[in-house]
C-alpha positions in Angstrom: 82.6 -11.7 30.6 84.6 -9.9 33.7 83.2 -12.7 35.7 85.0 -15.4 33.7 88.1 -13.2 34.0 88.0 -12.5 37.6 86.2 -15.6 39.0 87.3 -18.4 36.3 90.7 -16.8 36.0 90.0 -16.8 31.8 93.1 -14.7 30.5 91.4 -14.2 27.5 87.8 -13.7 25.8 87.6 -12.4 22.5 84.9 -10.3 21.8 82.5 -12.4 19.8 82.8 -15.1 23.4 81.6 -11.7 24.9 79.3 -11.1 23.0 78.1 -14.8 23.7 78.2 -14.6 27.7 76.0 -11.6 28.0 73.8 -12.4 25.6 72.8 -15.1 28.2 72.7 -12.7 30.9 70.5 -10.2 28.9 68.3 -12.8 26.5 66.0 -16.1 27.2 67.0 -17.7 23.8 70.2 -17.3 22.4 71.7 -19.4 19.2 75.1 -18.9 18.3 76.3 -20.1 14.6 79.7 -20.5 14.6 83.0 -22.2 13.0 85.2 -24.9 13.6 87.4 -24.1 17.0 85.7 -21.1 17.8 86.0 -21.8 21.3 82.1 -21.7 22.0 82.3 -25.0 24.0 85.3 -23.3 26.1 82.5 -20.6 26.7 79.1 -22.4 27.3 80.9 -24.6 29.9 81.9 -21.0 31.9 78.7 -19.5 31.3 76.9 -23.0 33.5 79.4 -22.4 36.1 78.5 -18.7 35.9 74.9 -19.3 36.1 75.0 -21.5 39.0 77.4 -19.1 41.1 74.9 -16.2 40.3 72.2 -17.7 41.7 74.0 -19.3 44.7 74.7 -16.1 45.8 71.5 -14.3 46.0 70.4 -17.7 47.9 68.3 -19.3 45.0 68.6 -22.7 43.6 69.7 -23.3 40.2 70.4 -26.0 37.5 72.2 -25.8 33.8 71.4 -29.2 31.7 74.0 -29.7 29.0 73.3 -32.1 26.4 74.8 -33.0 23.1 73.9 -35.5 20.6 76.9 -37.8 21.7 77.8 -38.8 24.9 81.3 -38.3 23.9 81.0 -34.4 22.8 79.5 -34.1 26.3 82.9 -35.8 28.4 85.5 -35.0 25.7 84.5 -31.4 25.1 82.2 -29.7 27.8 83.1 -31.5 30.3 86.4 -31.3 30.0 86.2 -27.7 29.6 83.8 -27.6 32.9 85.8 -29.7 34.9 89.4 -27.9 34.3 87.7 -24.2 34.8 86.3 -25.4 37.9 89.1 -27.2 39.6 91.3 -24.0 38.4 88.8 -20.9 39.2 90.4 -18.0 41.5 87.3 -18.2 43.9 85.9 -21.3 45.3 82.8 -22.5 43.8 81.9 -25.5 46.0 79.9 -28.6 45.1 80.8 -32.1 44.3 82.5 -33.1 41.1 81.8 -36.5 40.1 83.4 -38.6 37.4 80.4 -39.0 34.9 79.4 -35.4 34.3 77.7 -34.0 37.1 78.7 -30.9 39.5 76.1 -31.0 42.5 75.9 -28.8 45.3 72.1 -29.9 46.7 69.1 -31.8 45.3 68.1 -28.3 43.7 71.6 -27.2 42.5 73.6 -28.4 39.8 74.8 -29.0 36.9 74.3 -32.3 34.4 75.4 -33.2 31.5 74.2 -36.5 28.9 73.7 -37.2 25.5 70.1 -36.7 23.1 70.7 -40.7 22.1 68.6 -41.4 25.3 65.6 -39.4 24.9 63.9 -40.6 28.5 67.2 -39.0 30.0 65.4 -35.4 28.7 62.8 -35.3 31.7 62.4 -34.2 34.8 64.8 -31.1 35.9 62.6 -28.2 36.8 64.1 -25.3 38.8 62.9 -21.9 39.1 66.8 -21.4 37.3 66.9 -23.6 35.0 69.6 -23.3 31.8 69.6 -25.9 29.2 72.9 -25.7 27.3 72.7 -27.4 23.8 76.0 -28.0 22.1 76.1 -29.7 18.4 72.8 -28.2 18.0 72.6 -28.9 14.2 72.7 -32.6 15.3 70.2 -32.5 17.6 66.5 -34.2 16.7 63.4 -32.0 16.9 61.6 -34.5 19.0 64.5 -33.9 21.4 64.7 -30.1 21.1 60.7 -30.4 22.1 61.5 -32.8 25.2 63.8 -30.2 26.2 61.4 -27.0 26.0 59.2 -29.2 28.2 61.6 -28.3 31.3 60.5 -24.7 30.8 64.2 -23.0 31.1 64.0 -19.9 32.0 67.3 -19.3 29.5 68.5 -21.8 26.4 72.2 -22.0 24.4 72.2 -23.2 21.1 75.6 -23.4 19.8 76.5 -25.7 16.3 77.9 -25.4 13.1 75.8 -24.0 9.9 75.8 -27.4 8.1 72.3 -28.0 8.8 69.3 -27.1 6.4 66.4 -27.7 8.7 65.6 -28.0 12.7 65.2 -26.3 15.4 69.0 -24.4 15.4 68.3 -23.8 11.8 65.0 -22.3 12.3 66.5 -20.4 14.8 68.5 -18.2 12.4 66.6 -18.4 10.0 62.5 -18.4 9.9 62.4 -18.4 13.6 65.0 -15.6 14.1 62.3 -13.2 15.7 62.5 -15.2 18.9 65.9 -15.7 19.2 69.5 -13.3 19.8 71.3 -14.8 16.7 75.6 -14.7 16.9 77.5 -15.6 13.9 81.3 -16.3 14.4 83.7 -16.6 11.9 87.2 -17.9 11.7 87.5 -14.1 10.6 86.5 -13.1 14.2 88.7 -15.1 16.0 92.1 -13.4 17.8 94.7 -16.0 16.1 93.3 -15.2 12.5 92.8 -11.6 13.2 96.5 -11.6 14.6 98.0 -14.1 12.2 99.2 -15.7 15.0 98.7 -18.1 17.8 97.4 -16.1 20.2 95.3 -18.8 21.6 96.1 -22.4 21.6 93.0 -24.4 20.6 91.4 -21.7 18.7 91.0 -21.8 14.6 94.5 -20.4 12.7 94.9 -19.1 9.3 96.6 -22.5 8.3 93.4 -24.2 9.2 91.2 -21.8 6.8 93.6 -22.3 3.9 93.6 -26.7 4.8 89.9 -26.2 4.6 90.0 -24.2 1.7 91.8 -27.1 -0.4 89.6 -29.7 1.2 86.3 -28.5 1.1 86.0 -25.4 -1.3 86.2 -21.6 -0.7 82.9 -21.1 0.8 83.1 -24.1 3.7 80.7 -23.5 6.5 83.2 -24.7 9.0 85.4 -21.4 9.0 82.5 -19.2 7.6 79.1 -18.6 8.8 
């Protein structure tokens, strides 16, 4: 987390996105549960460049894969995300930014991103540092999740929403929890609802709890966990 501050220039990470970073740094599997506008995308797309940058400088190759059920939640979200923290960072990070999502720095580091649609796209990245980022988890199909533990990474993200009731990110949280650090975050966790105020653009507000409220019920999974 001071490394996203220092290095990324991040002028702001709430203790549950903490909580998040360094659970990759400490754990081989982590799944995070979390709400609507959480900022977890924000994070996971710091925490590749982070992973990259760590490795680069003890002289080690590296590679993050980040995939998504869409190709769309890949450039629209992550990507995004990736590609403004990198061109903004206070240090320079080096390597080639392309236009489809890709960062490269050699044929043994970087960092890719595409879409579970096109299963045959799930094969052949193997690095000694390899993270596999998956975003939309819920959404993902087990035959995909498996194509993915067939890389071997060395650490994996799961981050979704808890609106699925079976698979792997389920599992994960549930009958699988043993072999995974679990996060929850609520809207409840999140500084513009704990402050009442907009503290962070992007990030979920107490109007949006009360709109989902009258829309989907008291309980909604998509501000509580």
């Amino acid at each position: 987390a001071r490394w996203l501050t220092d290095a990324l220039g991040c002028q702001r990470i709430y203790p549950k996105q903490a909580e998040m970073a360094e659970a990759v740094r400490d754990s081989e599997q982590v799944s995070v549960a979390a709400c609507n506008s959480s900022g977890k995308d924000f994070l996971a797309a710091r925490i590749a460049l982070w992973w990259v940058a760590c490795w680069r400088q003890q002289g080690e190759p590296a590679m993050v894969v980040i995939t998504a059920p869409t190709y769309r939640q890949i450039e629209r979200v992550i990507w995004q995300e990736l590609r403004h923290a990198h061109l903004n960072a206070k240090i320079a990070l080096g390597g080639t930014l392309y236009e489809q999502p890709l960062l490269k720095w050699n044929e043994q580091t970087f960092i890719v991103g595409f879409s579970t649609d096109k299963p045959y796209q799930l094969q052949g990245f193997h690095s000694s540092h390899l993270l596999v980022i998956v975003s939309e988890a819920h959404g993902v199909a087990q035959s995909h999740m498996d194509a993915l533990w067939r890389l071997n990474p060395n650490r994996i993200l799961l981050t979704g929403n808890p609106i699925s009731e079976s698979g792997e990110f389920y599992d994960s949280h549930h009958a699988k929890a043993h072999l995974w650090r679990t996060i929850a975050i609520t809207a409840w966790d999140t500084p513009n609802v704990i402050e009442g105020r907009e503290v962070i653009p992007g990030l979920v507000t107490r109007e949006d709890i009360e709109r989902g409220k009258r829309n989907w019920g008291e309980d909604s999974p998509l501000y509580r966990i």
